[in-house]
C-alpha positions in Angstrom: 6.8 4.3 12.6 7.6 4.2 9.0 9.2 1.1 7.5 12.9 2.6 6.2 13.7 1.6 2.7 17.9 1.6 1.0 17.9 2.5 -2.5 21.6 2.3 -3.8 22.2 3.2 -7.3 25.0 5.4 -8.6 22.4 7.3 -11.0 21.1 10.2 -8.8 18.0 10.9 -11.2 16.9 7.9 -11.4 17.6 7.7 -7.0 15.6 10.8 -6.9 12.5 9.6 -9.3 12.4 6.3 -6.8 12.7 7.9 -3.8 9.9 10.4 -4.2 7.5 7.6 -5.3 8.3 5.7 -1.8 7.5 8.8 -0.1 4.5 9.3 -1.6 3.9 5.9 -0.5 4.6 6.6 2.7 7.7 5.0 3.3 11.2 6.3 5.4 13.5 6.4 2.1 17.8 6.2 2.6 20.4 6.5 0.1 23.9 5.8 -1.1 25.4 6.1 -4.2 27.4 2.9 -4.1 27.7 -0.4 -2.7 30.5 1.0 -0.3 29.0 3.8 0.7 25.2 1.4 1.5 27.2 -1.4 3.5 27.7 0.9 7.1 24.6 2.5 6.1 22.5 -0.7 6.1 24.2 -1.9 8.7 23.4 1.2 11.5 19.6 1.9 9.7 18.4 -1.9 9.8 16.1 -0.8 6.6 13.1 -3.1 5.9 14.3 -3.4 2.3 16.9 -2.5 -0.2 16.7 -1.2 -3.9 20.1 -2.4 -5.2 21.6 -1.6 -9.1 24.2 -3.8 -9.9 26.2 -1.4 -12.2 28.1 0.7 -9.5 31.5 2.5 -8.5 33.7 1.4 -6.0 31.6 -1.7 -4.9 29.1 -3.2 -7.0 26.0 -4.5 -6.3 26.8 -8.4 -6.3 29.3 -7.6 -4.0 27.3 -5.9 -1.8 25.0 -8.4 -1.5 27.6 -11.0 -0.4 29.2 -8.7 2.1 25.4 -7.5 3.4 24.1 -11.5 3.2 26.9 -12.3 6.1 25.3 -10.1 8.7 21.5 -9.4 7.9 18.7 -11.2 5.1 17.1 -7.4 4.7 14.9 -8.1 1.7 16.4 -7.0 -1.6 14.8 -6.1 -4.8 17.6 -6.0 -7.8 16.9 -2.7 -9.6 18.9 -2.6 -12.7 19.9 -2.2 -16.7 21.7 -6.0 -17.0 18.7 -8.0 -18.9 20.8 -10.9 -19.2 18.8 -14.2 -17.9 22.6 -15.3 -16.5 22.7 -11.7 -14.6 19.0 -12.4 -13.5 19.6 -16.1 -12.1 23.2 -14.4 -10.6 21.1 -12.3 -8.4 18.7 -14.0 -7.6 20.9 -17.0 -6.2 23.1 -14.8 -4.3 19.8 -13.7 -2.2 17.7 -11.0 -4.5 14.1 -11.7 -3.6 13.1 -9.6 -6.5 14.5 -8.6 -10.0 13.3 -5.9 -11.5 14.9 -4.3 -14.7 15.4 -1.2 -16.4 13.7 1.0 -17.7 10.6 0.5 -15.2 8.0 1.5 -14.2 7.5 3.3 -11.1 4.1 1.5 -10.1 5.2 -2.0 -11.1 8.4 -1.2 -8.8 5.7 0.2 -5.6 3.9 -2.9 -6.3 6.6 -5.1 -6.2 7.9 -3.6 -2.7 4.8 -3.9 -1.4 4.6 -7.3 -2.3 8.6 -8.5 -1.3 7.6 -6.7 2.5 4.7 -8.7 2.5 6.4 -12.0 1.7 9.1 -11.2 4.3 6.5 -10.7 7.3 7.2 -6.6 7.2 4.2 -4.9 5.9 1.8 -2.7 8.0 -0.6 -4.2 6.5 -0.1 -7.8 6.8 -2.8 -9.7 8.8 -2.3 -11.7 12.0 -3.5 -15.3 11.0 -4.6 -17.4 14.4 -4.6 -21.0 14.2 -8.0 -22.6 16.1 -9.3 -25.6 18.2 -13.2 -26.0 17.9 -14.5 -27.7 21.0 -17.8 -29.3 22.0 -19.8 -30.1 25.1 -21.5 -33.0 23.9 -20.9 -35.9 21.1 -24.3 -34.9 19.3 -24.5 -33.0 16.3 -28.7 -31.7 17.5 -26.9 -30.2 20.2 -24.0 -29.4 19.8 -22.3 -26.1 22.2 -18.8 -25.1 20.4 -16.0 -23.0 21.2 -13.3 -21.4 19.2 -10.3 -20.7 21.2 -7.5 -19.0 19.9 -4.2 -21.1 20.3 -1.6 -18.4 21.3 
């Protein structure tokens, strides 16, 4: 199954332009046009990861971050025009796990998904590390008969 990705972003072009690059990726892609509009959404769809502008109508996106961080700690990568170190270190304390400005570029921002689902345990492709326990049937080094079990 797909891993579902939330972009919200009041500007629909730029929605579209990131929206076809997750597809391409092979990703499940949902959108709203405002923090509002996302919060029900998010909460229903469960996406692996949200693309969030700050800049919005009716609810922006700090505030949707607040509201969202109460029920769910969904990966978010901050996707937006405010440059400002002060807007940066704003975001990224009220949860953002990325911050990624604009303008962009598309494969810096399919890099940088890839890369915040793998940090948060939700990639395909992430490897299943196995911690082991080496035994032996005798104290000699010359020989020596090991074992690697898996501890499970």
């Amino acid at each position: 199954m797909p891993q579902t990705i939330l972009i919200v972003d009041d500007e629909k072009r730029l929605v579209s332009l990131v929206q076809s690059y997750l597809a391409q990726e092979g990703y499940r892609v949902l959108t709203a046009y405002n923090g509002r509009d996302a919060l029900p959404l998010a909460k229903k769809e469960k996406p692996d990861l949200i693309i969030l502008d700050i800049m919005m109508p009716e609810m922006n996106g700090y505030d949707f971050m607040r509201a969202h961080r109460v029920e769910s700690d969904t990966p978010i990568i901050m996707l937006t025009a405010k440059v400002e170190d002060e807007d940066k270190v704003i975001g990224l304390e009220l949860g953002a796990d990325d911050y990624v400005t604009k303008p962009f570029k598309p494969r810096e921002l399919m890099a940088r998904v890839r890369n915040v689902l793998r940090r948060a345990g939700k990639s395909e492709a992430t490897a299943k590390h196995y911690a082991f326990r080496i035994s032996c049937s005798t104290a000699t080094a010359a020989k020596c008969r090991c074992w690697i079990v898996p501890l499970i």
